[in-house]
N, C-alpha and C positions, 0 to 999 in steps of 0.2 A: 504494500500500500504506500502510498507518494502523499504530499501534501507540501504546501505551501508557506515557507519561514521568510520576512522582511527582517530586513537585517540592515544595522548602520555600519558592520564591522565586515572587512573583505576577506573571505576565505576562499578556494582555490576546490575547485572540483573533485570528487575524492575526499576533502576534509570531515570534519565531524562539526553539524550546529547542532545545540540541545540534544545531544545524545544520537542525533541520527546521521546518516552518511548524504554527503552533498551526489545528486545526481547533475544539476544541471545549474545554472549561475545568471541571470540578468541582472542587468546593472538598470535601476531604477532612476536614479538622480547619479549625476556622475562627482568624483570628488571634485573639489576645487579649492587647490591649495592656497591660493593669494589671498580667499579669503575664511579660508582656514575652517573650511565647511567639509565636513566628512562626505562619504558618498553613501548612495541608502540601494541596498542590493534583493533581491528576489533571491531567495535559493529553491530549487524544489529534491526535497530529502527523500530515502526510502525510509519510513519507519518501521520499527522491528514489530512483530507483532508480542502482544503481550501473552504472557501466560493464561490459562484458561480461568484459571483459582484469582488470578488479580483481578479480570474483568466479573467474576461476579459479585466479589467484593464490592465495587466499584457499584457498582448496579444496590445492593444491598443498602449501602453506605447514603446513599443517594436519594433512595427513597426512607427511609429513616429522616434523614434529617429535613427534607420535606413537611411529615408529618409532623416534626418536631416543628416546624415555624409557621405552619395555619393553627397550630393549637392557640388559644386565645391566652396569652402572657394571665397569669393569676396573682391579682393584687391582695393584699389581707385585706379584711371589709374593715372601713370605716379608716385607712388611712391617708394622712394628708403631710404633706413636706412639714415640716417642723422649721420654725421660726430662728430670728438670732436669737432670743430670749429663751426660749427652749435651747437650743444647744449651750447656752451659756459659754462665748465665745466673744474675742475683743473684734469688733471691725475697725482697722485702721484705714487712716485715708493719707496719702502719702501728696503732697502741692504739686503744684505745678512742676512738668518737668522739663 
């Protein structure tokens, strides 16, 4: 499987970006050194495929945590922010600066 990495840094066909191997290289924006402007490159990688046990984790992990953030956050009844006077704390105010 192939996919598609932009990239600001020049690697060389054959190289490795994020773990995968460089099939093929365009040049996006080209460098330009006078004003000290990097170049911005296309790579298209082969990625490895994953183990069979990572990808259902993955999947697993996934829908968990899903569930876990439409559940409706649970406040205790009947509380409210507490005051400076309640926390019993100095506010200081520092002048102009």
């Amino acid at each position: 499987m192939t996919k598609t990495i932009r990239s600001p840094f020049n690697h060389e066909v054959g190289g490795t970006v994020e773990g995968c191997t460089i099939l093929e290289k365009h040049v996006v924006i080209p460098p330009d050194p006078v004003e000290r402007r990097r170049g911005v490159y296309d790579y298209v990688v082969n990625v490895p495929p994953l183990p069979a046990e990572a990808t259902a984790g993955k999947v697993a992990k996934s829908r968990s945590s899903k569930a876990a953030r439409r559940a409706p956050a649970e406040e205790p009844a009947g509380s409210t922010r507490a005051t400076p006077d309640e926390m019993g704390s100095v506010i200081r105010r520092i002048g102009g600066r």
